[in-house]
mmCIF file as gemmi writes it, N, C-alpha and C atoms, coordinates in Angstrom:
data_model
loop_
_atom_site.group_PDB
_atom_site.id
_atom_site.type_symbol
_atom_site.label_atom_id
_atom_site.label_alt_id
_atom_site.label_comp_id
_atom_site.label_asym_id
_atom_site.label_entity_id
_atom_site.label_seq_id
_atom_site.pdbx_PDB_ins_code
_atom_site.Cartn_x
_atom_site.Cartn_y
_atom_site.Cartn_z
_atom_site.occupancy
_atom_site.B_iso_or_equiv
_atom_site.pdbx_formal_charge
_atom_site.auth_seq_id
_atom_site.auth_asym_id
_atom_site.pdbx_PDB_model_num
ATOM 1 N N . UNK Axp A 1 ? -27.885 -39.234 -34.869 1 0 ? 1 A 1
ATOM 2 C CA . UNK Axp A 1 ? -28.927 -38.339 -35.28 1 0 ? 1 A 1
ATOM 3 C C . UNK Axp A 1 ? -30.135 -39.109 -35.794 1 0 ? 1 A 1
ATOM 4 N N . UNK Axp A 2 ? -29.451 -40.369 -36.33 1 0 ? 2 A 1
ATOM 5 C CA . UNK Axp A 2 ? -31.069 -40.989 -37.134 1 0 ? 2 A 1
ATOM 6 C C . UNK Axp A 2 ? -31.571 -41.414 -36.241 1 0 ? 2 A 1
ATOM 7 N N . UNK Axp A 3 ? -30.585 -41.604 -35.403 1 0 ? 3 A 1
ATOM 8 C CA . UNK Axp A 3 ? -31.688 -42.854 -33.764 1 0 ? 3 A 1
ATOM 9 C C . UNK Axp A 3 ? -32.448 -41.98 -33.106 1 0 ? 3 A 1
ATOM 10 N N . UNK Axp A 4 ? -32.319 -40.976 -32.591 1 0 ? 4 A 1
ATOM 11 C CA . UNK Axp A 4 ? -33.192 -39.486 -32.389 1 0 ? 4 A 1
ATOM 12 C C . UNK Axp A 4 ? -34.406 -39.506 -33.149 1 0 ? 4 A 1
ATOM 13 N N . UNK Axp A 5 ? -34.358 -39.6 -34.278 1 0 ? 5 A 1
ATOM 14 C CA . UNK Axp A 5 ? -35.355 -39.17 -35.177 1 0 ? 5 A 1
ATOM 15 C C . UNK Axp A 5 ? -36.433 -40.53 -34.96 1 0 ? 5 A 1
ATOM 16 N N . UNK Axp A 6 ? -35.808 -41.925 -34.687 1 0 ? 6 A 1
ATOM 17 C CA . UNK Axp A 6 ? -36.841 -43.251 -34.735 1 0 ? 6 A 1
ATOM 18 C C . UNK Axp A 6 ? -37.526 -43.069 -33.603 1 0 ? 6 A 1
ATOM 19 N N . UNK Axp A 7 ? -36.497 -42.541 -32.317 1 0 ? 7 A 1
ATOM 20 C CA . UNK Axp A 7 ? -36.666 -42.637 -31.276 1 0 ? 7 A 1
ATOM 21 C C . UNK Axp A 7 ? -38.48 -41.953 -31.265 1 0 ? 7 A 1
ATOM 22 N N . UNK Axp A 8 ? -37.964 -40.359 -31.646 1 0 ? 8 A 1
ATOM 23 C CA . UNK Axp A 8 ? -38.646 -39.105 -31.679 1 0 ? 8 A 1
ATOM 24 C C . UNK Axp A 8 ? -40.291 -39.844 -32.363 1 0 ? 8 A 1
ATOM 25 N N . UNK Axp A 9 ? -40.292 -40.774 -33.307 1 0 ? 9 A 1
ATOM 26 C CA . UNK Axp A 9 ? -41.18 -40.871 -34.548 1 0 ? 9 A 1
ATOM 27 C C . UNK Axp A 9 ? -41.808 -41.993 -33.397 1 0 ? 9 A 1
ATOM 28 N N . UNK Axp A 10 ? -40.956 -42.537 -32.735 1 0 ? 10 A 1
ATOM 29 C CA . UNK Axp A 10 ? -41.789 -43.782 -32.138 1 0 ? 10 A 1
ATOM 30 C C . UNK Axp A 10 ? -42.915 -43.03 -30.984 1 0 ? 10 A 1
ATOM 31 N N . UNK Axp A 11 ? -41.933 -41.985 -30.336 1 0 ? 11 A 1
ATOM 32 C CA . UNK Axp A 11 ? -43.317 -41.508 -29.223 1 0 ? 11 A 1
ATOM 33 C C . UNK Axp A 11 ? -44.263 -40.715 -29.778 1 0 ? 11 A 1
ATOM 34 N N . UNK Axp A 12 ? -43.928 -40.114 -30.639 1 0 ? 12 A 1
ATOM 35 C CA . UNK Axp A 12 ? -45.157 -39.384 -31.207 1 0 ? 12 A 1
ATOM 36 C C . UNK Axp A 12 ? -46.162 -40.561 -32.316 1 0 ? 12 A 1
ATOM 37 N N . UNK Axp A 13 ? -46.058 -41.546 -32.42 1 0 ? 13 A 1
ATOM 38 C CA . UNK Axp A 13 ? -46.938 -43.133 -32.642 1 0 ? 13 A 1
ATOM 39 C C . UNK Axp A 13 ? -47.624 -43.251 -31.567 1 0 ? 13 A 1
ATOM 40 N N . UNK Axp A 14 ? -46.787 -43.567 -30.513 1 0 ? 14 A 1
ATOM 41 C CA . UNK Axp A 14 ? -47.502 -44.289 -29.041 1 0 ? 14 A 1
ATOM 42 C C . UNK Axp A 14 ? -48.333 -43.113 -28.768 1 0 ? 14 A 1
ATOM 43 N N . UNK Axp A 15 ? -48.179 -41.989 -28.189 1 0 ? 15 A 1
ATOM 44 C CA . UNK Axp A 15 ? -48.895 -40.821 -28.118 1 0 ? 15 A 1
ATOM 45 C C . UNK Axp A 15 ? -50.267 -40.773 -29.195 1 0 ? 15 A 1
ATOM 46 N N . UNK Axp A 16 ? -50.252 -41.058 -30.23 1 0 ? 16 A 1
ATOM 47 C CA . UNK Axp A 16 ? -51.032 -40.905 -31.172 1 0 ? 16 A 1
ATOM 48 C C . UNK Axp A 16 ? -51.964 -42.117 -31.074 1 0 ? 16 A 1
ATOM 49 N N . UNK Axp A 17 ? -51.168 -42.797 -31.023 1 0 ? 17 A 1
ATOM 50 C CA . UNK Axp A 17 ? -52.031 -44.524 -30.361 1 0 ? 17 A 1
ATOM 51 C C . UNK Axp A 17 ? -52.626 -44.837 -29.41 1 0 ? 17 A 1
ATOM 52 N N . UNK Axp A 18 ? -52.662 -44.141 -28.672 1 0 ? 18 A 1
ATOM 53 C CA . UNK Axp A 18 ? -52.923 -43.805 -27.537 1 0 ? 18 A 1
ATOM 54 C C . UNK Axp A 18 ? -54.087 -42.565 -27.538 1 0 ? 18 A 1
ATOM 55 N N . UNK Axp A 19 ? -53.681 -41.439 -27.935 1 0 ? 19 A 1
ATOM 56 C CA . UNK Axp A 19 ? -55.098 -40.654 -27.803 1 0 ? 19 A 1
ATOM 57 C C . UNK Axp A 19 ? -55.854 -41.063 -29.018 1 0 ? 19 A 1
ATOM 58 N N . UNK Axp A 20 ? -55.74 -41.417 -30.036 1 0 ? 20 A 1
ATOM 59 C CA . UNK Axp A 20 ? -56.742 -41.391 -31.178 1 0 ? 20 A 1
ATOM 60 C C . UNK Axp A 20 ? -56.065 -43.049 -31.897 1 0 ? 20 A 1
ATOM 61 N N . UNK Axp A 21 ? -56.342 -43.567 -31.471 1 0 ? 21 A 1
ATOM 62 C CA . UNK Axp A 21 ? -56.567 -45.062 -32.273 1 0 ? 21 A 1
ATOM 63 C C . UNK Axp A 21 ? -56.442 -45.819 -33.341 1 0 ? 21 A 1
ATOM 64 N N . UNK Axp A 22 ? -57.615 -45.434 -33.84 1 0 ? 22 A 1
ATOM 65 C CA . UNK Axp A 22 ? -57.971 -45.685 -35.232 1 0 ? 22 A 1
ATOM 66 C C . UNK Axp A 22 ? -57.386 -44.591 -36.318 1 0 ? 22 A 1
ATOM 67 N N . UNK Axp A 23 ? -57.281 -43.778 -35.45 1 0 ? 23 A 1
ATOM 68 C CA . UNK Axp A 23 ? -56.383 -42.459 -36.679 1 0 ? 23 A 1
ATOM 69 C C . UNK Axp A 23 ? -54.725 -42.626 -36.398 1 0 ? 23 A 1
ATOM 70 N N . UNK Axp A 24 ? -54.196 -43.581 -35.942 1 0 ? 24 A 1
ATOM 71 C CA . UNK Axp A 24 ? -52.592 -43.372 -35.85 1 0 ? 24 A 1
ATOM 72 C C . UNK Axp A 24 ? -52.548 -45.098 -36.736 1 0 ? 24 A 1
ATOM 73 N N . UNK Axp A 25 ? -53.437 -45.552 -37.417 1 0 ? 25 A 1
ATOM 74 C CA . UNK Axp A 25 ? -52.914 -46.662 -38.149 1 0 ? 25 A 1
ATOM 75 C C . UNK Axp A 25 ? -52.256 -46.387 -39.044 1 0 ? 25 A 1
ATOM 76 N N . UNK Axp A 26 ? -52.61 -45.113 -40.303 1 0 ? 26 A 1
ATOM 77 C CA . UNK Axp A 26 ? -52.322 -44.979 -41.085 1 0 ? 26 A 1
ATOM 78 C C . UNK Axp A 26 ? -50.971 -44.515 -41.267 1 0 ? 26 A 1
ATOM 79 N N . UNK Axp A 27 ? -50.692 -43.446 -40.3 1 0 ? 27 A 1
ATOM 80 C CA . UNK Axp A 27 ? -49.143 -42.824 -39.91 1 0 ? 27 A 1
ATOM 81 C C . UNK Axp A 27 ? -48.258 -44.28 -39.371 1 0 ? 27 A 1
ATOM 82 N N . UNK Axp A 28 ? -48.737 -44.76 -38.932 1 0 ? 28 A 1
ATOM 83 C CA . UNK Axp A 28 ? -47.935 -46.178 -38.636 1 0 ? 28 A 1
ATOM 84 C C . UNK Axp A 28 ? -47.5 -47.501 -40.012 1 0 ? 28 A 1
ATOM 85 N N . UNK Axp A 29 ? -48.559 -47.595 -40.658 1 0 ? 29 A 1
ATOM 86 C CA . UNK Axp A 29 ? -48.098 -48.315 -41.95 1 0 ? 29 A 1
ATOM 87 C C . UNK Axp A 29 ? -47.834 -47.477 -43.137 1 0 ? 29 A 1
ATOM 88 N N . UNK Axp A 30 ? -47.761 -45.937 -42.9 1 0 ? 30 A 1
ATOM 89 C CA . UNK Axp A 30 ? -47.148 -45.382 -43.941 1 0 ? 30 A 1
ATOM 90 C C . UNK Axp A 30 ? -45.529 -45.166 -43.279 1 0 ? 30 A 1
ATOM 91 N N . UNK Axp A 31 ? -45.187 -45.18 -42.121 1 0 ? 31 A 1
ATOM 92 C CA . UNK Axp A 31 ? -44.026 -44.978 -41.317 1 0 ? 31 A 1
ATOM 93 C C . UNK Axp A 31 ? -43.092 -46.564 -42.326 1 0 ? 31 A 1
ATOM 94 N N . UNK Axp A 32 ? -43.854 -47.48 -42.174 1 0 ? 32 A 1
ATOM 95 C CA . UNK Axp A 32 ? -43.483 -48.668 -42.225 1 0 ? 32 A 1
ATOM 96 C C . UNK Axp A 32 ? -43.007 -49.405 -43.513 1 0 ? 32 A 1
ATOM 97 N N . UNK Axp A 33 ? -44.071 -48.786 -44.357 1 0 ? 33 A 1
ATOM 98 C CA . UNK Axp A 33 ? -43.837 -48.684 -45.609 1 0 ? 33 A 1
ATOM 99 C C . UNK Axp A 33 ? -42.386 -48.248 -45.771 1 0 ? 33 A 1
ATOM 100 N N . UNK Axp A 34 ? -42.524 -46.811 -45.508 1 0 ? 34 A 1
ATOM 101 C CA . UNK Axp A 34 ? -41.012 -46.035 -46.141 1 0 ? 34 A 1
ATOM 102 C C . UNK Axp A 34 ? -39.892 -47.26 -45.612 1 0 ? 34 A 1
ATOM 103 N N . UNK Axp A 35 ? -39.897 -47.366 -44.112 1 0 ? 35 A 1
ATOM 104 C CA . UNK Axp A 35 ? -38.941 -48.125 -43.553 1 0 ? 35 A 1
ATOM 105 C C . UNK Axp A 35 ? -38.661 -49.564 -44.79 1 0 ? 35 A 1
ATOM 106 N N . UNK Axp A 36 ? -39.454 -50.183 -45.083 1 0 ? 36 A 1
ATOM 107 C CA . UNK Axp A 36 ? -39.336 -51.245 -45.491 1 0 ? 36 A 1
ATOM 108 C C . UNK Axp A 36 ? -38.675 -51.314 -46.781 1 0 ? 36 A 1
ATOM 109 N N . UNK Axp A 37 ? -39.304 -49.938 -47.488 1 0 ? 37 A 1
ATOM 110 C CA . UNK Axp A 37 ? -38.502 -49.685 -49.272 1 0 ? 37 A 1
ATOM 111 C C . UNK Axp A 37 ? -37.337 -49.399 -48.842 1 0 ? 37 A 1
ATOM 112 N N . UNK Axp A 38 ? -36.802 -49.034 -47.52 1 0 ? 38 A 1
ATOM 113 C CA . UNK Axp A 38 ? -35.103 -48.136 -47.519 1 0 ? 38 A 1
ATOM 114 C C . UNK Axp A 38 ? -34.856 -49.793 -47.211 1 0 ? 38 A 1
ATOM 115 N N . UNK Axp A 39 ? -35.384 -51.169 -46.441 1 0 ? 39 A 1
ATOM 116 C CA . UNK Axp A 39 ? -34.23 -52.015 -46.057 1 0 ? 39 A 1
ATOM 117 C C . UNK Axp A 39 ? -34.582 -52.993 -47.449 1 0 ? 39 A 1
ATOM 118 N N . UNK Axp A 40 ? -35.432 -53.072 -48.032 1 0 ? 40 A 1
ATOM 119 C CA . UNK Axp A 40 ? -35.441 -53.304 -49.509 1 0 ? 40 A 1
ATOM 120 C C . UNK Axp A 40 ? -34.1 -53.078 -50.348 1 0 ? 40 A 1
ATOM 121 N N . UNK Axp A 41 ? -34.041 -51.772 -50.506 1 0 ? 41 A 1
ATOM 122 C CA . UNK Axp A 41 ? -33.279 -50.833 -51.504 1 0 ? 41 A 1
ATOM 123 C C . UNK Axp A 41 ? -31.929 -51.476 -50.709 1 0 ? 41 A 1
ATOM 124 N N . UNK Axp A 42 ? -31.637 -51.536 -49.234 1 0 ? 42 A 1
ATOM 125 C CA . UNK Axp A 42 ? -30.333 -51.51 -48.562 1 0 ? 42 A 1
ATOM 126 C C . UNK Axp A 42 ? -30.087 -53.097 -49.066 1 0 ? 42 A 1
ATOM 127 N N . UNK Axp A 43 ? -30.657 -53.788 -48.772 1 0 ? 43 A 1
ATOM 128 C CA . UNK Axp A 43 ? -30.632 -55.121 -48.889 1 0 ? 43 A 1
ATOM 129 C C . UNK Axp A 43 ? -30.258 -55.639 -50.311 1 0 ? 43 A 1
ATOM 130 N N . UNK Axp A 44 ? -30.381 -54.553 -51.21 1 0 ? 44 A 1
ATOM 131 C CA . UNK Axp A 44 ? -29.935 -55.505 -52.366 1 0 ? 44 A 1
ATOM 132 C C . UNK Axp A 44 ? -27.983 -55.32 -52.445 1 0 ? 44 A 1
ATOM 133 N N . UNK Axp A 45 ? -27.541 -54.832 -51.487 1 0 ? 45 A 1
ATOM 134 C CA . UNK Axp A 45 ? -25.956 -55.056 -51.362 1 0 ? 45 A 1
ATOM 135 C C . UNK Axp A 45 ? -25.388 -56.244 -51.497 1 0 ? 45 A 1
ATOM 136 N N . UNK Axp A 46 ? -24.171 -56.668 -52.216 1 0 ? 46 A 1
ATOM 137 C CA . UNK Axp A 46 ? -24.085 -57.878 -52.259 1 0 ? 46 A 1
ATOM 138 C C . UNK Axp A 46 ? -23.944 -58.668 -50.418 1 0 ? 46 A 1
ATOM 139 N N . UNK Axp A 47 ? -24.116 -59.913 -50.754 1 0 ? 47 A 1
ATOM 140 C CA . UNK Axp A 47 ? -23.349 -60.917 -49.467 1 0 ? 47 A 1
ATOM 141 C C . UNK Axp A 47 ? -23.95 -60.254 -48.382 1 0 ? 47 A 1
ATOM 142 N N . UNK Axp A 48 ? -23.414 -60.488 -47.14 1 0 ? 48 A 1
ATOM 143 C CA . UNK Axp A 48 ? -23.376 -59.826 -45.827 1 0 ? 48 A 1
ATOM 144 C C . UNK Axp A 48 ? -23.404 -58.55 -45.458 1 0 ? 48 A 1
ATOM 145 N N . UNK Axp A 49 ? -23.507 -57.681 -46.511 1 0 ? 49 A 1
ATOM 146 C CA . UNK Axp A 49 ? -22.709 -55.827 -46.595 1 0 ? 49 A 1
ATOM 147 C C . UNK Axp A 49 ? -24.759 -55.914 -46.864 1 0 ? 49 A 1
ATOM 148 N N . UNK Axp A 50 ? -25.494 -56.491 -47.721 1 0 ? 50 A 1
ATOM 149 C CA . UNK Axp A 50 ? -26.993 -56.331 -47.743 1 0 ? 50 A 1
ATOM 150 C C . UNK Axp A 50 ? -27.783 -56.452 -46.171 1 0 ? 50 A 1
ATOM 151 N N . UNK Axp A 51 ? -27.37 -57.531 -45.515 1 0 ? 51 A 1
ATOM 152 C CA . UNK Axp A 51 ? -28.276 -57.815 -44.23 1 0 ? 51 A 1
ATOM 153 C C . UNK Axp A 51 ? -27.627 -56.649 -43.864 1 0 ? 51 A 1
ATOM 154 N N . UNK Axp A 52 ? -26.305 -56.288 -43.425 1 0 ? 52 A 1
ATOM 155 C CA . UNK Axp A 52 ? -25.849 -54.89 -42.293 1 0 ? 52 A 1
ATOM 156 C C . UNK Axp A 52 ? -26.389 -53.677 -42.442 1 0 ? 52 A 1
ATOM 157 N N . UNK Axp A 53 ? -26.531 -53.381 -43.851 1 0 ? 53 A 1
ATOM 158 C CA . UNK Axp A 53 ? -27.171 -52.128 -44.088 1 0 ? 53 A 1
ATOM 159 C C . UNK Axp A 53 ? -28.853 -52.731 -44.027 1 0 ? 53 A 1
ATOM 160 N N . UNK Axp A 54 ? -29.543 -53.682 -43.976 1 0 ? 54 A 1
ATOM 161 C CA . UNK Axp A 54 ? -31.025 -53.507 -44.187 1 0 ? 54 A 1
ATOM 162 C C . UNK Axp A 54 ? -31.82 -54.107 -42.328 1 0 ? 54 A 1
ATOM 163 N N . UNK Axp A 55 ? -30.339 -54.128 -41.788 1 0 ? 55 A 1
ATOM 164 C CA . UNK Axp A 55 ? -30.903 -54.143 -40.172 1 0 ? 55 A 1
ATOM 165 C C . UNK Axp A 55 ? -31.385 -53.006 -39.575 1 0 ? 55 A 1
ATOM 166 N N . UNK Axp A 56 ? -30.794 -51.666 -39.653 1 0 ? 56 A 1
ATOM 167 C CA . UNK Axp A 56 ? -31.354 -50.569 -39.12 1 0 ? 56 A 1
ATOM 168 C C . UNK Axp A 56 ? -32.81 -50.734 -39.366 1 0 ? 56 A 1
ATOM 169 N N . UNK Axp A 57 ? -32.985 -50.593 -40.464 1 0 ? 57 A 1
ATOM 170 C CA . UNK Axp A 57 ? -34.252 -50.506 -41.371 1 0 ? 57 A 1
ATOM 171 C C . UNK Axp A 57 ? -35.107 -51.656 -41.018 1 0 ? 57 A 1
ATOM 172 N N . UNK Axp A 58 ? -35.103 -52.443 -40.81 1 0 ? 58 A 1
ATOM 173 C CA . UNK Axp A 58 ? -35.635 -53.645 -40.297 1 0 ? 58 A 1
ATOM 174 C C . UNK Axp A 58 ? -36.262 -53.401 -38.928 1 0 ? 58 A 1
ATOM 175 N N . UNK Axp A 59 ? -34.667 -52.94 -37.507 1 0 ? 59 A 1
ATOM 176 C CA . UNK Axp A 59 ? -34.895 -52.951 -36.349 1 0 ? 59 A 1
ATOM 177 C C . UNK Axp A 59 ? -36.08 -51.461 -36.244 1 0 ? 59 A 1
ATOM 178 N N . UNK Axp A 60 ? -36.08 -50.58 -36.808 1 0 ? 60 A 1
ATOM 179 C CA . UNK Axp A 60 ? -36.529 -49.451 -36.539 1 0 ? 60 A 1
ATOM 180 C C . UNK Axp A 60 ? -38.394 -49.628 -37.054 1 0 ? 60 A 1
ATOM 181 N N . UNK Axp A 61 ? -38.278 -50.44 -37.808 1 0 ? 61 A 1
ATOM 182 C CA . UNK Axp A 61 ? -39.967 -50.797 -38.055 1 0 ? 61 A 1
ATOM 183 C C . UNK Axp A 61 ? -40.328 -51.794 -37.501 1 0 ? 61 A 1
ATOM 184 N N . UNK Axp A 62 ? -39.753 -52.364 -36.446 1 0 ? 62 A 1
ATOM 185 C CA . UNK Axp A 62 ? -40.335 -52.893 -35.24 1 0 ? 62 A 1
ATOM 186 C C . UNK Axp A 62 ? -40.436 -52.363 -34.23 1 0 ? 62 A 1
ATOM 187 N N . UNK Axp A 63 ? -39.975 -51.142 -33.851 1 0 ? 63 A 1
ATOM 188 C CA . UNK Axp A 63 ? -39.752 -50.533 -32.944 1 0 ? 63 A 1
ATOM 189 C C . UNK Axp A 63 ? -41.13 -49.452 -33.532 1 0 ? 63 A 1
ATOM 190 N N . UNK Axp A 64 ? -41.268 -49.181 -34.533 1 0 ? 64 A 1
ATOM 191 C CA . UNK Axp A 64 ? -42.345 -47.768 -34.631 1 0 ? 64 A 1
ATOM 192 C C . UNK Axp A 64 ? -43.773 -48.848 -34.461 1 0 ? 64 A 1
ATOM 193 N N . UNK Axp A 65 ? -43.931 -50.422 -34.767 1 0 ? 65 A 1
ATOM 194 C CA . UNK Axp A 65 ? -45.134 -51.221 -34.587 1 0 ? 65 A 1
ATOM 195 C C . UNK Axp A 65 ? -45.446 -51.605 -33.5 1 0 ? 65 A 1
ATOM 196 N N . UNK Axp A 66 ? -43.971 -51.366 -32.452 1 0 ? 66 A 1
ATOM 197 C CA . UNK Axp A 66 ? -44.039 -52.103 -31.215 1 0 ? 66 A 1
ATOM 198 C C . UNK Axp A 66 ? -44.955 -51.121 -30.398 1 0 ? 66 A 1
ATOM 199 N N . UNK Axp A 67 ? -44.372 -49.694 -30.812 1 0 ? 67 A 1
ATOM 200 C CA . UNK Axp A 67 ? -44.887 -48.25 -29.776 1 0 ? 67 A 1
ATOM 201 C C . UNK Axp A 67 ? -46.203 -48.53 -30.159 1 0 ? 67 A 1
ATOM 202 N N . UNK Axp A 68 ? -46.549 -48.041 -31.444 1 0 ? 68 A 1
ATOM 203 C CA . UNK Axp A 68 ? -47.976 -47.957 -31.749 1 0 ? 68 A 1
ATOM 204 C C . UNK Axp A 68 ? -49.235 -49.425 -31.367 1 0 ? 68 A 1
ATOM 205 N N . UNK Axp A 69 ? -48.365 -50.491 -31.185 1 0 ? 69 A 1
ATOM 206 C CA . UNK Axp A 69 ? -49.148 -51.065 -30.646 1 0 ? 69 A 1
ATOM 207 C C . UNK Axp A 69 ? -49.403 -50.933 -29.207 1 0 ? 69 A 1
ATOM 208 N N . UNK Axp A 70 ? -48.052 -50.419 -28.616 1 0 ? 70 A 1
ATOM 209 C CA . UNK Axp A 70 ? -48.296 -50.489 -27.136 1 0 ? 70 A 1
ATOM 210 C C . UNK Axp A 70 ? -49.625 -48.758 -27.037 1 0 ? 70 A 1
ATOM 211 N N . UNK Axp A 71 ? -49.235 -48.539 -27.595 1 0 ? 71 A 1
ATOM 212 C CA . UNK Axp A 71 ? -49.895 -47.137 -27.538 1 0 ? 71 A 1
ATOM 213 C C . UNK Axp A 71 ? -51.573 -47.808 -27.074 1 0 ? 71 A 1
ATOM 214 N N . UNK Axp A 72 ? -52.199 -48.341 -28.197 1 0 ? 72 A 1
ATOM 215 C CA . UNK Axp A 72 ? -53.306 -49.13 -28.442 1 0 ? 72 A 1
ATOM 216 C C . UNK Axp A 72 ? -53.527 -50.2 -27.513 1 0 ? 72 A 1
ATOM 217 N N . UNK Axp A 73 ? -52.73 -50.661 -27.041 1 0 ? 73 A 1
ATOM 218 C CA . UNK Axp A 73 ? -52.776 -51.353 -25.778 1 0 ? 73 A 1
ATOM 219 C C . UNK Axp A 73 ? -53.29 -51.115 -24.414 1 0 ? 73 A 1
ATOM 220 N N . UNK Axp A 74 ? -52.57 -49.84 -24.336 1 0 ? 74 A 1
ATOM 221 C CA . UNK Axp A 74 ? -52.874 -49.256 -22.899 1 0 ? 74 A 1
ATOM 222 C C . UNK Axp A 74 ? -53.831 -48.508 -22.929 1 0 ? 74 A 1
ATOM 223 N N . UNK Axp A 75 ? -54.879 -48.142 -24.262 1 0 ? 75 A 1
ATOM 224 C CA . UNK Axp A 75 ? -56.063 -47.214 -24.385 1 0 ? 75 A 1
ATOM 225 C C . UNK Axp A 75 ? -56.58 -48.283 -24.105 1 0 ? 75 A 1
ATOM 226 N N . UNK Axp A 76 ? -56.827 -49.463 -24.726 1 0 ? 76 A 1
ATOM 227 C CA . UNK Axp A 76 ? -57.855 -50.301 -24.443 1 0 ? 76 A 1
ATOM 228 C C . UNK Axp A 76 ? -57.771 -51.268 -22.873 1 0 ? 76 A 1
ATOM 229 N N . UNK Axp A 77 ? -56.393 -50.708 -21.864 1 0 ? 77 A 1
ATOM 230 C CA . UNK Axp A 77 ? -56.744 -51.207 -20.668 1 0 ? 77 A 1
ATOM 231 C C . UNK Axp A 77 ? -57.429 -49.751 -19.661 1 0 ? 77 A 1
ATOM 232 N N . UNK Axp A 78 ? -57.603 -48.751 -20.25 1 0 ? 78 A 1
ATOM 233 C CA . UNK Axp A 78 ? -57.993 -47.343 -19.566 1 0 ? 78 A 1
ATOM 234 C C . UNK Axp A 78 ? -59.526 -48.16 -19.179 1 0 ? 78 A 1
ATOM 235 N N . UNK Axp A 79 ? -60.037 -47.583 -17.457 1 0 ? 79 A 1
ATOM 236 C CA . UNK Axp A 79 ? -60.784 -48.173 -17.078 1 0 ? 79 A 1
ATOM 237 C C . UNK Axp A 79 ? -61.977 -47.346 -17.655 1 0 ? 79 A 1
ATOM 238 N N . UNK Axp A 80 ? -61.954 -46.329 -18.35 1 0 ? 80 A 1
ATOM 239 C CA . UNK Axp A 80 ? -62.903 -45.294 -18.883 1 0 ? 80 A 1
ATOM 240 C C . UNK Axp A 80 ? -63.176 -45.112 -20.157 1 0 ? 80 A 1
């Protein structure tokens, strides 16, 4: 269910990155933010039990920077 929801959050980034630019930065480093306080918060587990729980959280705010950049990418190869 949560992978749905990154999945879901990532195309509606790229989409957003894509039609409006400069207005999907903010939804993107506030996305990123949250992500980062949950692998923060996960990460303080002791030993090895910290990295396992603060990978989701990790992998999923590369994945919402990756869309939104690609988003921004492909506006700025539009020949128009």
């Amino acid at each position: 269910m949560v992978v749905l929801a990154v999945v879901a959050l990532c195309v509606v980034l790229l989409v957003l990155a894509f039609l409006l630019p400069r207005l999907s930065r903010h939804p993107q480093r506030g996305t990123q933010r949250s992500l980062g306080a949950g692998s923060q918060v996960a990460g303080k587990a002791p030993g090895r039990l910290g990295r396992w729980l603060s990978k989701p959280f990790r992998s999923s705010s590369k994945a919402v920077g990756r869309s939104s950049s690609a988003g921004r990418r492909a506006r700025g190869r539009m020949p128009f």
